[in-house]
C-alpha positions, 0 to 999 in steps of 0.5 A: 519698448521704452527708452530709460535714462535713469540717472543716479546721484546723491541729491544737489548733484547737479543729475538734472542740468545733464538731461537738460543739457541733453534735451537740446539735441532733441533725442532726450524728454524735457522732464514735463510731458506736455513741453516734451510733446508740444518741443518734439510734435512742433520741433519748437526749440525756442519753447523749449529753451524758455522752459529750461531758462524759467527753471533757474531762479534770480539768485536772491530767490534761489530757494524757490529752486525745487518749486520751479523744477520739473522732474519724474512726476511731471514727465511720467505722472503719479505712477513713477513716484509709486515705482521709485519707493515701492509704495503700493497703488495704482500705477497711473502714468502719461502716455509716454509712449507718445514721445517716440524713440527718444530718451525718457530721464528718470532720477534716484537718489538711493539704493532702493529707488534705483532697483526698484526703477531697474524692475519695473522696466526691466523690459524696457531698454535701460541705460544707466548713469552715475553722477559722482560730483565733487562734496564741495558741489554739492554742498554749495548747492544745497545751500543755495537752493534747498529749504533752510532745515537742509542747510549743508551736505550731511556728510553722514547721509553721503557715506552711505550713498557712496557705500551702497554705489558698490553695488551697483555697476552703471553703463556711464559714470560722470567722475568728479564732476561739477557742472560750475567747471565748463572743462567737466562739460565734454564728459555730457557729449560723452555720454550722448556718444554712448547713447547714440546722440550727436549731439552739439553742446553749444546748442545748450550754451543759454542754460549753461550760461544762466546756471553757472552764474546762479551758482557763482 
C-alpha cells in the first residue's frame, strides 16, 4: 500500500514549495525518484537540498521556472499523467514502492484530475490537501515564472476552481495561504502533524530563504 499525498490547488499557487519543504523531514519524496532513492538509501540530505536549491532560477531567468521543476512524472513515470486526465494507455510507472513508508506527493489542479487520482488509489492510503492562496500570489507568480501567453491570474479559469472546490471535502486546508508570508509557514508543521510527521521547519530554511527573495 502506498502512501498518497495529493495536493490540490489552482496552478502558481505555490502546492510544490509545501512538499518540498516537507521533503526535509525525510518522511515526503522529493518529486524525482531517483533523488528520492539515492536521499532515503544514503540518508544523503545535502544531495537533497542541492536538488531543491537548483529548482529555483536567478530572478532575470525566472521563465525557466516549469523547465527546472520536478513533479508527478518524474517521481511516478509516464503512467501518472495517464491516471491524472483519464487517457487511456499503458500505465508504465517506477517502482515506488522502492521508497517505503514515506509519502508520495502528487498534484491536481482540476476536478477531474482530482477524482481521477482518488480511483486509481482508491486502495491505497490517501490524504488529501488543499492549497487555498491568496489571488495576489498567484498572480505574482504567474507572472513571474509562466511562459509569456500565461501573462496574469485568468480570473475566469479561477471561478471555476473555486466553484468545483464544493465538491470536494480535503483532510487539510492551507487557508489564505501564501508561502512569501513566513507567518503563513506553521500552517506546513501543521499538516506534518496530521500526517504523523515531526517535522523542524528550519531544516528547509535554505530553500525558503531562496524562494521568497525570488519572488520579492
Amino acid at each position: 500500500m502506498k502512501n498518497i499525498l495529493l495536493f490540490h490547488y489552482f496552478g502558481g499557487a505555490g502546492g510544490k514549495f509545501i512538499a518540498n519543504c516537507l521533503t526535509y523531514s525525510g518522511k515526503v519524496a522529493f518529486q524525482n525518484f531517483k533523488i528520492a532513492q539515492e536521499v532515503l538509501e544514503k540518508n544523503d540530505f545535502f544531495l537533497l537540498e542541492q536538488a531543491l536549491l537548483n529548482l529555483i532560477p536567478e530572478k532575470d531567468q525566472g521563465r525557466t521556472w516549469l523547465d527546472r521543476e520536478q513533479g508527478c512524472f518524474q517521481l511516478f513515470g509516464d503512467g501518472i499523467n495517464l491516471v491524472r486526465t483519464g487517457a487511456k494507455g499503458p500505465l508504465k510507472f517506477t517502482p515506488t514502492d522502492q521508497l517505503k513508508n514515506i509519502w508520495l506527493p502528487i498534484m491536481t489542479h482540476d476536478i477531474t484530475e482530482f477524482n481521477n487520482c482518488l480511483n486509481y488509489f482508491s486502495q491505497d492510503r490517501v490524504f488529501t490537501v488543499l492549497v487555498h492562496s491568496t489571488p495576489g500570489f498567484i498572480d505574482l507568480a504567474i507572472r513571474r515564472k509562466w511562459p509569456e501567453k500565461h501573462h496574469c491570474l485568468d480570473p475566469d479559469l479561477y471561478a471555476v476552481f473555486l466553484k468545483n472546490l464544493e465538491k470536494i471535502k480535503f483532510n487539510f486546508v492551507f487557508n489564505n495561504w501564501n508561502p512569501l508570508d513566513s507567518n503563513e509557514h506553521y500552517q506546513i508543521t501543521k499538516l506534518a502533524e496530521h500526517l504523523g510527521i515531526n517535522f523542524n521547519l528550519n531544516l528547509a530554511k535554505n530553500y525558503i530563504n531562496k524562494y521568497i527573495e525570488f519572488h520579492l
